[in-house]
C-alpha positions in Angstrom: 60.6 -103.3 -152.8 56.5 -103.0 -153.1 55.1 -104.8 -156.3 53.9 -102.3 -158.9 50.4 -102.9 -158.3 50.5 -102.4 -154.6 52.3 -99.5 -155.2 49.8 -97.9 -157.7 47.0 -98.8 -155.1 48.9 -97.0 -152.7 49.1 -93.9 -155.3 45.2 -94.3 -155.8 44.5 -93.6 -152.1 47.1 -90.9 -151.6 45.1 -89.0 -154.5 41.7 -90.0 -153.4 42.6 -88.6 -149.1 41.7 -85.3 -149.4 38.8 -85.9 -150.8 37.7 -88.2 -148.5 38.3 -86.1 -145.8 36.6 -83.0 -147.2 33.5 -85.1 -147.4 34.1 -86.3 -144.3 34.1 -82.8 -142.4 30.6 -81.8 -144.0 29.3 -84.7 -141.3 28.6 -83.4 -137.6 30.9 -84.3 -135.2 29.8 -85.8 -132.1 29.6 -83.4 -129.4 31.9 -84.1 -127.2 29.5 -84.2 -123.5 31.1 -82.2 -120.1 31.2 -83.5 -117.1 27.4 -83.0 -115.0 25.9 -82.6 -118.1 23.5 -85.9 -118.3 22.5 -87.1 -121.9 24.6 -84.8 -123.5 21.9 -81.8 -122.8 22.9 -78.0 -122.7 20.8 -75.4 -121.3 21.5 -71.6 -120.9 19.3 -68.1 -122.3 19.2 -67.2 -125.3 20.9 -63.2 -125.1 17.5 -62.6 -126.5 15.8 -62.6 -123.1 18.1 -59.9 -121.9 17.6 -57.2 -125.0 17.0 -54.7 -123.2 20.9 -55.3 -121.9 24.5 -55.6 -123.7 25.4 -58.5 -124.7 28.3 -57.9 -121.7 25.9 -57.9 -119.5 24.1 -60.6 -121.1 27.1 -63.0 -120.4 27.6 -61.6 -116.6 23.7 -62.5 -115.8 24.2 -66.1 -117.8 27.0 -66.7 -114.9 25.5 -65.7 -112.4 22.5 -67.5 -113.0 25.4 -70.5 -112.6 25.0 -71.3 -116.5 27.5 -71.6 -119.1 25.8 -71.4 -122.3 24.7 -68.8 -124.1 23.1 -68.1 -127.3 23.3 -64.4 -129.2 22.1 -62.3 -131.6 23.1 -59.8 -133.8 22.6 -56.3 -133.7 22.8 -56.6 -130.0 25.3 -53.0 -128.3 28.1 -55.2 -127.3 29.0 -53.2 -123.7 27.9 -49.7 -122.1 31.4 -48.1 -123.0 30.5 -48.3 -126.7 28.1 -48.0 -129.2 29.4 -50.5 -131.5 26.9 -53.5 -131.8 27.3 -57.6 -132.3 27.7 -57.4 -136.1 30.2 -58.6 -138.8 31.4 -54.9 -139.2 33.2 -55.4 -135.9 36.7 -55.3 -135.8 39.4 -58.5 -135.1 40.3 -56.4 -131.5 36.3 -55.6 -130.5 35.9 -59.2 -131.2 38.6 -60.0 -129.2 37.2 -58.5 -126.1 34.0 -60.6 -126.7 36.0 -63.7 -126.6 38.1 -62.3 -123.3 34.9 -61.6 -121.4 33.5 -65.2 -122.3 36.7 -66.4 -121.4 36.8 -64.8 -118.2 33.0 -65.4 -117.1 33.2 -69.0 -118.1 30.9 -69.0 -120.7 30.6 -70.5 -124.3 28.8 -68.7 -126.7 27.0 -72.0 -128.6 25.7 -69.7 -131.4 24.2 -66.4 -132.6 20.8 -66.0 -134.3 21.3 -64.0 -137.6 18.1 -63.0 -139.5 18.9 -64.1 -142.6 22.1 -65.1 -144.1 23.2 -63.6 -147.6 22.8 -65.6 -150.6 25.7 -64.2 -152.4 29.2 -65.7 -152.5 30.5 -62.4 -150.5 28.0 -61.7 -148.2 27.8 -65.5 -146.7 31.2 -66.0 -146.6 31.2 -62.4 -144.5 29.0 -64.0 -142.2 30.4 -67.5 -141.8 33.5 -65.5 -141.3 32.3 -63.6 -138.5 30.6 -66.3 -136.8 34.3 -68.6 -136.9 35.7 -65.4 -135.2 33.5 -65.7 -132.7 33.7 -69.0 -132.4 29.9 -70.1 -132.3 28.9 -74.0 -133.3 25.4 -72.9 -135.5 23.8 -70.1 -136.5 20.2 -69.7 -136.2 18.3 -68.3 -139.2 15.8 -68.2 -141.4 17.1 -67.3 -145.0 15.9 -67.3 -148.4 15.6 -71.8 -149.4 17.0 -70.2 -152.8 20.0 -69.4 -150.5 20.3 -72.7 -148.9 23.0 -74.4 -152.0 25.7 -71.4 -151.2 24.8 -71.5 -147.6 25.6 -75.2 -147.0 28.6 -74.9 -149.1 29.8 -72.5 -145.9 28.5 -74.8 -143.5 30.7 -77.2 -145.1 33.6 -75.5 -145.9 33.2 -73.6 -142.1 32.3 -76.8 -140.4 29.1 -74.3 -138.9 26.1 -75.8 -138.9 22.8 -73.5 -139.8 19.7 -74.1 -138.1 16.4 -73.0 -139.4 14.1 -71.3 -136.9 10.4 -70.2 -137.5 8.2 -68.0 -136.2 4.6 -68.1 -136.2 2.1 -69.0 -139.0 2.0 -65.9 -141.4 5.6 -64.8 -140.3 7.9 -67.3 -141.3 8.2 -69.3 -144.4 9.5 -72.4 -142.3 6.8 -71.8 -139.2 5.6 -75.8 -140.0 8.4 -78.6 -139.4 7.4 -79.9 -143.1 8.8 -76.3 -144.4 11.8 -77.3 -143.0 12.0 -80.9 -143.9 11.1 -79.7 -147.8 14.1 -77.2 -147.2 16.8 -79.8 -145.9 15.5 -82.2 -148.7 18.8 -83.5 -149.8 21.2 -81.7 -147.6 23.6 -82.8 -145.5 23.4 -82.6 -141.5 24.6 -79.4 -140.9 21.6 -77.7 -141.8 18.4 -78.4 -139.8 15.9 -77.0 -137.6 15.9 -74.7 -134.5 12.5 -75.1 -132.7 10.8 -72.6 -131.5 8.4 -74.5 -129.0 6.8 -70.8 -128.5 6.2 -69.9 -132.5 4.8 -73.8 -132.7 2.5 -73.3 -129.6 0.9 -70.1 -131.5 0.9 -72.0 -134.5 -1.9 -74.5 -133.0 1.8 -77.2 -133.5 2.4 -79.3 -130.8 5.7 -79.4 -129.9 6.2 -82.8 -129.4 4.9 -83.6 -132.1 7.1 -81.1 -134.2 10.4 -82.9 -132.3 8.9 -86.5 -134.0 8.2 -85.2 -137.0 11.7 -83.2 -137.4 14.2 -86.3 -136.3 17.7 -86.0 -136.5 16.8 -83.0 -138.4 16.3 -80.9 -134.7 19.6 -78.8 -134.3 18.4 -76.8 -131.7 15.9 -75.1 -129.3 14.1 -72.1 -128.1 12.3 -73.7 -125.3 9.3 -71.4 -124.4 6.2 -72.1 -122.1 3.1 -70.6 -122.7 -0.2 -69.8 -120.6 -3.6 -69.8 -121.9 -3.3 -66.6 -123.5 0.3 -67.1 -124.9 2.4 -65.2 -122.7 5.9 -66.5 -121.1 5.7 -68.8 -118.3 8.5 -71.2 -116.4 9.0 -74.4 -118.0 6.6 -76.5 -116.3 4.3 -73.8 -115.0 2.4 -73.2 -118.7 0.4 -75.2 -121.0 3.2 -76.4 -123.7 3.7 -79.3 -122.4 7.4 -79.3 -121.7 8.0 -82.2 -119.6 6.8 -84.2 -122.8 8.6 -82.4 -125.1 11.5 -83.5 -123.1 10.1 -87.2 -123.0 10.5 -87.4 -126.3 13.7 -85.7 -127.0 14.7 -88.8 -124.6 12.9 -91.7 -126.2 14.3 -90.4 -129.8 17.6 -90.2 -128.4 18.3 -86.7 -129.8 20.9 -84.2 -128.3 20.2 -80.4 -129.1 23.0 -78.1 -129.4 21.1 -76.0 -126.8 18.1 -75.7 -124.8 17.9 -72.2 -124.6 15.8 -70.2 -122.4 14.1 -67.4 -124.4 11.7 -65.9 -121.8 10.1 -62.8 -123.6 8.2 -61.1 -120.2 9.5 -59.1 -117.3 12.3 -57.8 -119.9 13.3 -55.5 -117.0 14.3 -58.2 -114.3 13.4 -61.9 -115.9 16.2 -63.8 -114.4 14.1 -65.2 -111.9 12.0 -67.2 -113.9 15.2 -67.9 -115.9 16.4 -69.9 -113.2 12.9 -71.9 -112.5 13.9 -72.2 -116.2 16.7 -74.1 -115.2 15.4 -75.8 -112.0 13.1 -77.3 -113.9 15.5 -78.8 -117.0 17.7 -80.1 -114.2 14.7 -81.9 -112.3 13.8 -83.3 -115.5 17.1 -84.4 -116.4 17.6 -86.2 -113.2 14.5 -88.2 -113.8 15.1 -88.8 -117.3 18.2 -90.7 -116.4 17.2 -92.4 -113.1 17.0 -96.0 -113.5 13.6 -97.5 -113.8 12.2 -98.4 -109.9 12.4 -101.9 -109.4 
């Protein structure tokens, strides 16, 4: 038989476990990396790029273009044989079928950008509950920071991380990476920043510099490039410095949930440059990992 005091301890601990393991899901999990996917780095479009499309069609031109990430957003029509669009109205079946056609074209839907998430008890839990149903990692928003207590305690108790995004100066409340960094002041890691490279770059923010300032604190991206007068390019063919950016990413050691291609030209046929998109991120992988020459 156990002495009385090691059997108290042993009480203690029982009565303490769940506790410690409620705290210990509001920490990120690793990511666990695929296979070919160097440094733990995703890339795929952001549904965003195709809104002139479903979102069915969406995920058939993501395949096609050989990727298997995808990011949405809501309010997006969901297919051609219905009017119904990618909202938390949607039934369990519809959303059923969005999961099948994933399923069956091989792609994983990261996340979903949602414009801003409730503040009240009812309406985020409506929305973390819709975004588990679809079975997204983070969803991208920019709501109220008075929200951000209620909203965490979802990321939390949802294990779905929320990453801020910004637009430009004058359109967003978190357009500068400090915004965000005042926001996150005191959270936990599942709330953080989704950079948009292209908002920073009209911002007069250098995106490099917006990665450094924003640490660990970077969930995700929407990697843009940008000519002289602001409109979409390929990665690599503008002036926002991308091959830095991803430099940097590299020597800080940080893995975003997504680089996603958001390419807002040519809405009628951009897949294309989508896929210069992706030559490029793979090119740059590749060199990122090579060993030093000798």
């Amino acid at each position: 038989m156990l002495p009385m005091k090691t059997i108290a301890t042993l009480a203690i601990a029982v009565a303490l476990l769940p506790g410690l393991c409620a705290a210990a899901e509001t920490q990120s999990a690793p990511r666990s990396v695929a296979a070919g996917e160097p440094l733990g780095w995703r890339v795929g479009p952001t549904a965003w790029s195709f809104r002139l499309f479903t979102f069915f069609e969406a995920v058939d031109k993501t395949a096609s273009l050989g990727m298997k990430y995808l990011e949405a957003f809501q309010g997006q029509r969901v297919s051609q044989e219905s009017d119904r669009k990618l909202d938390a109205s949607l039934s369990d079946d519809a959303i059923a079928q969005i999961r099948a056609k994933l399923d069956s074209a091989k792609v994983k839907l990261t996340s979903i950008y949602i414009g801003s998430i409730p503040g009240d008890e009812a309406g985020c839990r409506r929305t973390f509950e819709f975004a588990r149903k679809l079975g997204v990692e983070f969803i991208v928003s920019e709501p109220a920071p008075e929200s951000l207590d209620t909203i965490e305690k979802y990321c939390n108790e949802y294990r779905i991380n929320v990453a801020l995004h910004n637009h430009p100066q004058g359109k967003s409340r978190y357009w500068h990476p400090r915004e965000v960094l005042k926001a996150c002041e005191g959270r936990g890691p599942r709330i953080g920043a989704c950079g948009d490279t292209g908002h920073w770059l009209r911002s007069g923010i250098n995106p490099s510099d917006a990665v450094q300032m924003l640490g660990r604190r970077l969930l995700t991206l929407h990697l843009k490039d940008l000519d002289e007068n602001q409109h979409d390019m390929p990665w690599g063919a503008g002036k926002g410095g991308i091959a830095d950016l991803f430099r940097t990413l590299r020597r800080l050691q940080l893995t975003p949930a997504l680089f996603g291609i958001e390419y807002e030209s040519k809405w009628e046929n951009n897949m294309p440059e989508i896929a210069q998109c992706g030559k490029f991120f793979e090119e740059q992988v590749k060199g990122l990992v090579a060993p030093p020459a000798k």
